[in-house]
RODO-2510 file (C-alpha; in nm, 4 decimals, decimal comma):
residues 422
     n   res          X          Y          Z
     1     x    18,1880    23,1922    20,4059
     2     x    18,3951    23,2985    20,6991
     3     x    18,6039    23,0369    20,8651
     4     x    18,4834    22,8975    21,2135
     5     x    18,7276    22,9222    21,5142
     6     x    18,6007    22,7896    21,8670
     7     x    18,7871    22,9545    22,1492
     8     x    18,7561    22,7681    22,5235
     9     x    18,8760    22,8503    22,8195
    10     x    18,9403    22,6277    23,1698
    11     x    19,2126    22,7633    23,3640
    12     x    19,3617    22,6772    23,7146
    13     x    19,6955    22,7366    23,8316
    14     x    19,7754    22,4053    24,0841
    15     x    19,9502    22,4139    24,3561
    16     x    20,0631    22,0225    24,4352
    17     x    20,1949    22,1092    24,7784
    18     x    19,8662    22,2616    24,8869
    19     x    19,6460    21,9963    25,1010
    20     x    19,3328    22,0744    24,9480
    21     x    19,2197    21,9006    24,6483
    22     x    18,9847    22,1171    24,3463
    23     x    18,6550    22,0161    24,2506
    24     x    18,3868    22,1705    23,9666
    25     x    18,2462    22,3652    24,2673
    26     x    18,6144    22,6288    24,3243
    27     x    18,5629    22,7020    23,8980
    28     x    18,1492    22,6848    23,9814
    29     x    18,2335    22,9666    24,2599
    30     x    18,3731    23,1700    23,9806
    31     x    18,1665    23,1164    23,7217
    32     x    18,1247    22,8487    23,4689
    33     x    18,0035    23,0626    23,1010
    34     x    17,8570    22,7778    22,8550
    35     x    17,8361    22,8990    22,4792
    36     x    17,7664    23,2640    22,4317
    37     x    17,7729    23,3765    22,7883
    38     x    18,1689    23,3148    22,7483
    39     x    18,1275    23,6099    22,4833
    40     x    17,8999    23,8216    22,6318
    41     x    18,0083    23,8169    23,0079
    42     x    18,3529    23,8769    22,9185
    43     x    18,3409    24,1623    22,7107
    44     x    18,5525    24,4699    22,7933
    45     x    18,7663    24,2041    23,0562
    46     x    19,0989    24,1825    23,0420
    47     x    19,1059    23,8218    22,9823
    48     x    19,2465    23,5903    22,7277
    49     x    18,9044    23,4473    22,6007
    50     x    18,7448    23,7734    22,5413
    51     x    19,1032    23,8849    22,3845
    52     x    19,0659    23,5639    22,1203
    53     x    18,7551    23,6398    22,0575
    54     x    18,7777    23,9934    21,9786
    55     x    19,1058    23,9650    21,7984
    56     x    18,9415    23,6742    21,5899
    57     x    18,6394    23,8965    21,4579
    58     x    18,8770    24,1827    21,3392
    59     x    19,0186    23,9022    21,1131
    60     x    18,7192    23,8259    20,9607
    61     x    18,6612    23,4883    21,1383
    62     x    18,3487    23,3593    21,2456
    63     x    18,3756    23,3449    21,6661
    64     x    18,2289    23,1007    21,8516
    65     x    18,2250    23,0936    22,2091
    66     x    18,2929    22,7552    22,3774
    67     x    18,3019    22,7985    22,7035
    68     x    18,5010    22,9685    23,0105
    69     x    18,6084    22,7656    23,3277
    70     x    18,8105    22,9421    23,6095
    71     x    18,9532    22,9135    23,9302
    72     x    19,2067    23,0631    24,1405
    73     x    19,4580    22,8829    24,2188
    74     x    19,4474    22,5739    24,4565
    75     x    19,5185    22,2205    24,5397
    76     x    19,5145    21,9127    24,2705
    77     x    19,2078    21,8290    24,0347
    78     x    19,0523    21,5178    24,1284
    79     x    19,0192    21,2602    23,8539
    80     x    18,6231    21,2882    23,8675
    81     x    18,6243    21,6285    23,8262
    82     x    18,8392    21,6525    23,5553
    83     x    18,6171    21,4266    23,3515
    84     x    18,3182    21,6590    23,4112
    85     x    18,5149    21,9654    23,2537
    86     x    18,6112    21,7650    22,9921
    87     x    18,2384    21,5945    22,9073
    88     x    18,1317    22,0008    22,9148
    89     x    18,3999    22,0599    22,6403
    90     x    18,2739    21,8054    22,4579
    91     x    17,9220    21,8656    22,4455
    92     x    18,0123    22,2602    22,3616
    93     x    18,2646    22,1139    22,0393
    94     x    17,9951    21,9023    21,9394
    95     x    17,7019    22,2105    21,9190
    96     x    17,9076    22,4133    21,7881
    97     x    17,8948    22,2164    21,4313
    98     x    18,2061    22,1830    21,2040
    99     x    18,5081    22,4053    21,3426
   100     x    18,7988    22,5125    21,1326
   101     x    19,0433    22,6029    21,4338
   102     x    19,0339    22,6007    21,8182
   103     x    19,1735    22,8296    22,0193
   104     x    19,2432    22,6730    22,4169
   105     x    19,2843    22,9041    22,6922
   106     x    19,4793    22,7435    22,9544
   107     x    19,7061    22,7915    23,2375
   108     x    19,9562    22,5690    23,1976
   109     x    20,0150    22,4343    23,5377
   110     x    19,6721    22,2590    23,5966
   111     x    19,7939    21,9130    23,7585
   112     x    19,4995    21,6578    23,8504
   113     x    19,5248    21,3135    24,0717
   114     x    19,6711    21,1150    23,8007
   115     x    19,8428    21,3097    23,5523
   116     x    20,1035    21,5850    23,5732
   117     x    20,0000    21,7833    23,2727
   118     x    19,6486    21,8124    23,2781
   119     x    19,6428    22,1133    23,0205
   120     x    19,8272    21,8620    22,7591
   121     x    19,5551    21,6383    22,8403
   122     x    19,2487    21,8577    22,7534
   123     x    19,4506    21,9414    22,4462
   124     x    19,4666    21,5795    22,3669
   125     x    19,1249    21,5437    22,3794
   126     x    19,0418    21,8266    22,1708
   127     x    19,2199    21,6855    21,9381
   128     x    19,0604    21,3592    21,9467
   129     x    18,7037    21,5572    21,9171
   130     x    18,8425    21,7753    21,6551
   131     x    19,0834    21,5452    21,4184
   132     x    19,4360    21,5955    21,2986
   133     x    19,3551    21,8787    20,9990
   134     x    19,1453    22,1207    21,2775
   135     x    19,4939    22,3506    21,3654
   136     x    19,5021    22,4306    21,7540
   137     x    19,6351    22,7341    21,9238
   138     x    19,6972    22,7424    22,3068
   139     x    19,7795    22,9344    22,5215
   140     x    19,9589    22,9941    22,8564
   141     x    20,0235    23,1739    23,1829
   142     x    20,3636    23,2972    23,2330
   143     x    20,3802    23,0474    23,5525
   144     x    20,2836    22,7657    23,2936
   145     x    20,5506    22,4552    23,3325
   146     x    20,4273    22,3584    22,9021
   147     x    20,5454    22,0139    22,8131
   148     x    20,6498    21,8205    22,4844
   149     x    20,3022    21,6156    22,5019
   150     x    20,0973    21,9544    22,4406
   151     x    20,3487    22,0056    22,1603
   152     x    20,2413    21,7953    21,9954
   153     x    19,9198    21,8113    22,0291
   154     x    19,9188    22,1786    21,9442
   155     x    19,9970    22,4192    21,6468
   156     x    20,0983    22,6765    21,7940
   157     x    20,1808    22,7293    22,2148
   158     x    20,2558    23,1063    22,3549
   159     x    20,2124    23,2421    22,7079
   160     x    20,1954    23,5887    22,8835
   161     x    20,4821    23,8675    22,8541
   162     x    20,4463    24,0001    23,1738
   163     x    20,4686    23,9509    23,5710
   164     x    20,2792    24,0559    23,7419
   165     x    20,0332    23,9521    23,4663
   166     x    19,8438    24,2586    23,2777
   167     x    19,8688    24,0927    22,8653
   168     x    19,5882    23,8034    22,9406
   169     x    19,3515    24,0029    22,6802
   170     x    19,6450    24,0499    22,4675
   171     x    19,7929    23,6642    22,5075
   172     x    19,4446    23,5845    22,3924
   173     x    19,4578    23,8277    22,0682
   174     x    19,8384    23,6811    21,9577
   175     x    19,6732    23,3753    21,9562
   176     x    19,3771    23,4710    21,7338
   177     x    19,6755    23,6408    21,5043
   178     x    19,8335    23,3374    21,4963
   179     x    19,4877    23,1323    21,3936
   180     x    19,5145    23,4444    21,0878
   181     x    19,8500    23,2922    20,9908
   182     x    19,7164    22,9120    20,9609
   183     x    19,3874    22,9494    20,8392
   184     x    19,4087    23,2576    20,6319
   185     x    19,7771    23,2806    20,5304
   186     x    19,7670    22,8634    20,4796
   187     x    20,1335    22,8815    20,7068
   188     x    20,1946    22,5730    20,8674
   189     x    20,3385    22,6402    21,1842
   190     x    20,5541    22,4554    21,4482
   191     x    20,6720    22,5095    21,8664
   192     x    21,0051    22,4371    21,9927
   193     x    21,0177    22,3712    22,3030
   194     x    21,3616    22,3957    22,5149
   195     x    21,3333    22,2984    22,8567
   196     x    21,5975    22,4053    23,1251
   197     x    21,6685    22,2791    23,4710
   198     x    21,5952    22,5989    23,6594
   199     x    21,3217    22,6929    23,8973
   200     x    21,3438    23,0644    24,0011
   201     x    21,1826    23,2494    24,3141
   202     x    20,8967    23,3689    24,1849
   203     x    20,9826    23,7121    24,3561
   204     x    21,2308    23,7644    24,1014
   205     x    21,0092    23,7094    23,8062
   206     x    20,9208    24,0540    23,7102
   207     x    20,9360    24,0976    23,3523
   208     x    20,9438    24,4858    23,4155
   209     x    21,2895    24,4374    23,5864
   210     x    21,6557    24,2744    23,5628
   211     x    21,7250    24,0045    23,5244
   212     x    21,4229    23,8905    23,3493
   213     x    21,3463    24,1567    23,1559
   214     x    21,7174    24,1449    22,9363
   215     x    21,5468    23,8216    22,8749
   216     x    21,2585    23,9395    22,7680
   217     x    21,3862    24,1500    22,5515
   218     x    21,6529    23,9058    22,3630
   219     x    21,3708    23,6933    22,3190
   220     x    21,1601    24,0268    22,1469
   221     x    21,4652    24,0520    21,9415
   222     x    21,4538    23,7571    21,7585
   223     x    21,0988    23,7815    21,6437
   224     x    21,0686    23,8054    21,2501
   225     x    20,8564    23,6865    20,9780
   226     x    20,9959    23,3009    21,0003
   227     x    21,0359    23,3602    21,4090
   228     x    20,6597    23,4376    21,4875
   229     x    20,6623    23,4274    21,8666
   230     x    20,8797    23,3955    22,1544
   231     x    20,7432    23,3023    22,5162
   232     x    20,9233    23,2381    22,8287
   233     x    20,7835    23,0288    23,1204
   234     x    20,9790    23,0949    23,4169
   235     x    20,7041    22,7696    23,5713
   236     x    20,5485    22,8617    23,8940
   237     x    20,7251    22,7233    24,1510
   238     x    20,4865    22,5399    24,4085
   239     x    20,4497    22,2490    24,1522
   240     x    20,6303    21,9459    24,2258
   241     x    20,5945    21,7365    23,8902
   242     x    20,7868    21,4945    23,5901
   243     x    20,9097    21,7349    23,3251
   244     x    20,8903    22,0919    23,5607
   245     x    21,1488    22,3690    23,4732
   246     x    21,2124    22,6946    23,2672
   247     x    21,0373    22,6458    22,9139
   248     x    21,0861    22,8354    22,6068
   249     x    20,8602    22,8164    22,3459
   250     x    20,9809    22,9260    21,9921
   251     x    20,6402    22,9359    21,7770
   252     x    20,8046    22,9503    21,3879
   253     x    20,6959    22,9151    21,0412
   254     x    20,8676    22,5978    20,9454
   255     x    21,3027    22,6466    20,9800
   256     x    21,3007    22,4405    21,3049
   257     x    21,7339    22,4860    21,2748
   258     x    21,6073    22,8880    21,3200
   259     x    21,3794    22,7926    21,5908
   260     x    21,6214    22,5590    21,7359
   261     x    21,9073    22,8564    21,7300
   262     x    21,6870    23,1314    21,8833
   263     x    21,5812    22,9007    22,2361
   264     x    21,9352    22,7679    22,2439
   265     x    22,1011    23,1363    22,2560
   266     x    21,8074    23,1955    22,5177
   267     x    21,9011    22,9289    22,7068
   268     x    22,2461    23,0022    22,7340
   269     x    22,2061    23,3622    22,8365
   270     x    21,9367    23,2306    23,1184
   271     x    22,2261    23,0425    23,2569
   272     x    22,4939    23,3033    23,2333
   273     x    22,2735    23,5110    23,4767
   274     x    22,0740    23,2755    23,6862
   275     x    22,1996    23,3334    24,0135
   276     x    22,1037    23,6780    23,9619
   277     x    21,7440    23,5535    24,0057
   278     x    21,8318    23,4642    24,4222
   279     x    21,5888    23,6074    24,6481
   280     x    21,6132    23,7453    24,9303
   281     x    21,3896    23,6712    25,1602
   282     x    21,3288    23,7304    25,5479
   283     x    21,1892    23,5818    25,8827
   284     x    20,8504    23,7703    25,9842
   285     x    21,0018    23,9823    26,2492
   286     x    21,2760    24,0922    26,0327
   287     x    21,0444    24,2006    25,7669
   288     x    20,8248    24,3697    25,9730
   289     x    21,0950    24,5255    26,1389
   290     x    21,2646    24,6623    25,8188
   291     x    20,8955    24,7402    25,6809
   292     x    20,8294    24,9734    25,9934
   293     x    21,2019    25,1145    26,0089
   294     x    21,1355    25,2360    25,6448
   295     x    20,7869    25,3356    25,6756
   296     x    20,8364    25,7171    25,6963
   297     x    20,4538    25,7768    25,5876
   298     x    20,4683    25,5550    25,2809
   299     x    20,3115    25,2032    25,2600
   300     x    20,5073    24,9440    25,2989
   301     x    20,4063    24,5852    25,1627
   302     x    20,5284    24,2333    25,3276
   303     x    20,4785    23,9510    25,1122
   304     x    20,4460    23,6213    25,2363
   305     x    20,5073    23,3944    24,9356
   306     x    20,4961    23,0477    25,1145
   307     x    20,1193    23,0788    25,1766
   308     x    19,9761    23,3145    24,9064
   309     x    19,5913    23,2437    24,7828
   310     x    19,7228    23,3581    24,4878
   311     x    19,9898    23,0643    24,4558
   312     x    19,7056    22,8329    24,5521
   313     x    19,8090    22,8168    24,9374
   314     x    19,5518    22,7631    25,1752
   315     x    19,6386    23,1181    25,3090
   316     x    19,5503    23,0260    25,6689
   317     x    19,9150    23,1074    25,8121
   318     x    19,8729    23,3468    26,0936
   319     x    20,2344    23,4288    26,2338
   320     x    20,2068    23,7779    26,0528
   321     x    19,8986    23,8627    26,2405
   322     x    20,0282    23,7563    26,5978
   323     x    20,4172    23,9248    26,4524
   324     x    20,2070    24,2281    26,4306
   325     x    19,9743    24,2237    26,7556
   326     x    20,2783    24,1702    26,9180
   327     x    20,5321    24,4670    26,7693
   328     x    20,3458    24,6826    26,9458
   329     x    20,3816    24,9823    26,6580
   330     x    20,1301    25,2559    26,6258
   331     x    20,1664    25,2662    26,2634
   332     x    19,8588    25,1267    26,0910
   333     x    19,8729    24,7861    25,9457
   334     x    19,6459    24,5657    25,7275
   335     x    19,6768    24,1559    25,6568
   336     x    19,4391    23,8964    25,5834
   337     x    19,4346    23,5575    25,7064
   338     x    19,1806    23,2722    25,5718
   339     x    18,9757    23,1243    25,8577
   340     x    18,6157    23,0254    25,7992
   341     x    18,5153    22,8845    26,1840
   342     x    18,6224    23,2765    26,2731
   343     x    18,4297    23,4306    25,9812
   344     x    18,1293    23,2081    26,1636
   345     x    18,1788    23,2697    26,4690
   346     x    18,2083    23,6938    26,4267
   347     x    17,9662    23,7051    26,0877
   348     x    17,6415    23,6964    26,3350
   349     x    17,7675    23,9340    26,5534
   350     x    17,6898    24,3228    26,5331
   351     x    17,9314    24,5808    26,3839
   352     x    18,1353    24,7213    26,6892
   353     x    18,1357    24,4281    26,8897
   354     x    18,4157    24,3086    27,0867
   355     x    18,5353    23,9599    26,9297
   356     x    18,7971    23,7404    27,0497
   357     x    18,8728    23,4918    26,7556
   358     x    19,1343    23,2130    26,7313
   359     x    19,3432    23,2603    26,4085
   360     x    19,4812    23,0728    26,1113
   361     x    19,5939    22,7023    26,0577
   362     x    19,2041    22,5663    26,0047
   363     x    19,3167    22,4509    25,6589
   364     x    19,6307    22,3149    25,7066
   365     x    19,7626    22,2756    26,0819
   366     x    20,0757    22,1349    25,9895
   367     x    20,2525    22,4564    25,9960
   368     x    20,1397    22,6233    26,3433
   369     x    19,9143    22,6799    26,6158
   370     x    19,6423    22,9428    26,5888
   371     x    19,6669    23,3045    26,7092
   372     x    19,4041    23,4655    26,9312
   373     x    19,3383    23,8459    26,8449
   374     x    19,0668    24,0249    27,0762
   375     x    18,9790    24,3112    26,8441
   376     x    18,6926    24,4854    26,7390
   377     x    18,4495    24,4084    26,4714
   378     x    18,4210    24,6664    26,2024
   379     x    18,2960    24,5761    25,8687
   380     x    18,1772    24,2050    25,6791
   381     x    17,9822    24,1326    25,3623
   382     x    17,9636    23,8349    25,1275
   383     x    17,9397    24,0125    24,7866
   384     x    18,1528    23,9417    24,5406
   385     x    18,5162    24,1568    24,4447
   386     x    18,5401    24,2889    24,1028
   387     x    18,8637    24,3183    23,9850
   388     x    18,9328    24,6821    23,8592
   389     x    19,3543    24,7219    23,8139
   390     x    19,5334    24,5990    23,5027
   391     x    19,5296    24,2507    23,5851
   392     x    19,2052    24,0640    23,4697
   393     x    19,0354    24,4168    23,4581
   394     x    18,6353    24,3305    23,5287
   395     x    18,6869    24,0158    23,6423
   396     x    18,4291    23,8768    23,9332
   397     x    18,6054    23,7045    24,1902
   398     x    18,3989    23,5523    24,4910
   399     x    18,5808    23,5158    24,8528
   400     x    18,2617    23,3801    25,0189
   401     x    18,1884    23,5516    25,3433
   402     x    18,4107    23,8209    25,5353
   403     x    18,4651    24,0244    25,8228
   404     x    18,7300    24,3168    25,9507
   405     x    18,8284    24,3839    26,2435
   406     x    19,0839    24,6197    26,4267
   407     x    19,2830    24,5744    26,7329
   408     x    19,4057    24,7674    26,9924
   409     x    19,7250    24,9243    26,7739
   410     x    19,5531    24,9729    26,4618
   411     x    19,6071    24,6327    26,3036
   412     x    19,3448    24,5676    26,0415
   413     x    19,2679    24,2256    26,0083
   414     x    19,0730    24,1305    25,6682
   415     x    18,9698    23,7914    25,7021
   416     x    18,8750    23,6205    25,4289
   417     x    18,5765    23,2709    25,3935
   418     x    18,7475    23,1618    25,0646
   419     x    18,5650    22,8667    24,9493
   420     x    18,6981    22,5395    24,8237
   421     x    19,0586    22,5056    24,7516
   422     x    19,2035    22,8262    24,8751
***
């Protein structure tokens, strides 16, 4: 009979600065998929747990679905809420009858109220559930900050290969290949883990360029038949935690000297280069005045890291909106700002309306005042955004409710209801 491998998924990237706190409700928003809606939702998505799955089934396993919790990124997990994501995994191991691996999805960098590595902890557990002989495989995000408790608890631990992120399906399918190597090959395998004292701007984590991608490719180059896999963690950093830095992982088939070797040579060429990886980064006039100096038709993008949604900031900062309104350029713009008493106040209001709308700091004040824009109302909905570019390809993503409106010189304001921690 074909062996049984369970694959789960509950992933949340935390951001410990951030002064929201996550509850069941932000991975609720999303969508919770118990059992076979993991498998059947997530088909054709670029997404690690449909990648496991798939990957898993072309090696003759028998798949079974688990369950898939996500979120985007946000504040801490509070204690309570942890323990209801952890009773679901339960109850899913325990109908799912005897297992013969487990495959975890997770991010990585999921920190709740009273533990730093939350990720280790689920993995814990699943061991508990599962026993010592049941081999796990987990997986990470690139911005993962892995530690030497889910080590342990794990048989094998490898994250993403790229940044901006566009291998989730694939991370997902090298660690069904992996599963092939313990169950079916009867390899028993090992992760070193080397952890540096280096946090990097994440604007110079692009695996696609220097000085990352030598890096990558070192770490590519030591891949062989005792090496099996190589990931690099750069760690995310908004995440202010015991054990945090640059991890490598060194997945091998036993020669831990080998494994050892290959993360120390890493290690030593990260350092060699690392202040390549300095950022350079500007005040919001200078951006936007370099951004419309070098416009010359083509778009120009201004990134403001410190309060990304995407990072798990609140994303209620509205000193690029007001930097805007008050250049004065005739060149369109577009930025979004997260304010839900503005999104209430303009929602009920008819398309073309005049609004005038206090901006930004709703979340977290301690940063700034608001901004008032007088602008015109021009589009708002509430349906959700599916994802259709190379990252996460099909995946839902809800904002709540919305609303656009344009000022006086073009500006573009998307303004975003996102619910719960972001």
């Amino acid at each position: 009979m074909a062996k049984r491998v369970g694959v789960a998924s509950i992933i949340q990237e935390t951001n410990t600065f951030s002064a929201n706190r996550t509850t069941m409700q932000d991975f609720e928003i999303q969508g919770i998929w118990l059992g076979a809606e993991a498998d059947t939702n997530s088909q054709g998505m670029n997404i690690e747990v449909a990648g496991s799955l798939e990957q898993l089934r072309a090696h003759d396993f028998e798949a079974i679905p688990l369950m898939r919790a996500w979120a985007m990124s946000g504040g801490i997990l509070l204690d309570s809420e942890l323990a209801k994501m952890k009773s679901l995994l339960k109850d899913q191991i325990s109908a799912a009858g005897k297992l013969n691996g487990l495959i975890l999805n997770l991010h990585g960098a999921l920190v709740n109220e009273s533990d730093d590595h939350t990720d280790a902890q689920i993995t814990e557990y699943a061991r508990e559930l599962l026993g010592s002989d049941v081999p796990i495989v987990v997986t990470h995000d690139l911005h993962g900050n892995p530690s030497r408790r889910i080590v342990a608890a794990s048989d094998g631990l490898i994250g993403f290969r790229t940044y901006p992120h566009i291998d989730q399906g694939d991370t997902g399918r090298r660690a069904a290949d992996l599963m092939n190597e313990l169950l079916t090959n009867n390899r028993t395998l090992g992760t070193m883990l080397k952890k540096l004292n280096m946090i990097i701007p994440a604007e110079t984590m692009g695996t696609s360029d220097q000085p990352l991608l030598q890096i990558r490719e070192l770490a590519d180059s030591l891949i062989d038949d005792e090496i099996l896999d190589i990931s690099l963690f750069p760690v995310q950093p908004w995440i202010d935690v015991g054990e945090v830095g640059f991890g490598i992982t060194v997945v091998h088939a036993g020669n831990i000297k080998r494994a050892n070797e290959c993360a120390e040579v890493i290690r030593k060429a990260l350092w060699d280069i690392h202040k390549m990886f300095e950022a350079q980064l500007y005040s919001v006039e200078d951006a936007i005045d370099h951004a419309i100096k070098g416009y010359q038709g083509k778009m120009q993008m201004i990134a403001q890291s410190s309060d990304a949604p995407t990072g798990g900031s609140t994303g209620d900062d509205s000193r690029v909106v007001a930097a805007l309104v008050n250049y004065g350029s005739d060149i369109p713009s577009a930025c979004t700002v997260v304010d839900a008493p503005a999104v209430d106040k303009a929602f009920e209001r008819t398309i073309g309306d005049e609004v005038s709308l206090p901006l930004g700091f709703t979340i977290d004040p301690r940063w700034g005042s608001p901004s008032t824009v007088h602008a015109k109302l021009i589009n708002k909905g509430q349906a959700p955004v599916v994802l259709t570019g190379p990252a996460m390809t099909g995946q839902i993503v809800s904002i709540g409710r919305w609303i656009v409106v344009e000022t006086s010189n073009n500006l573009i304001l998307l303004d975003m209801r996102l619910q719960g921690s972001i």
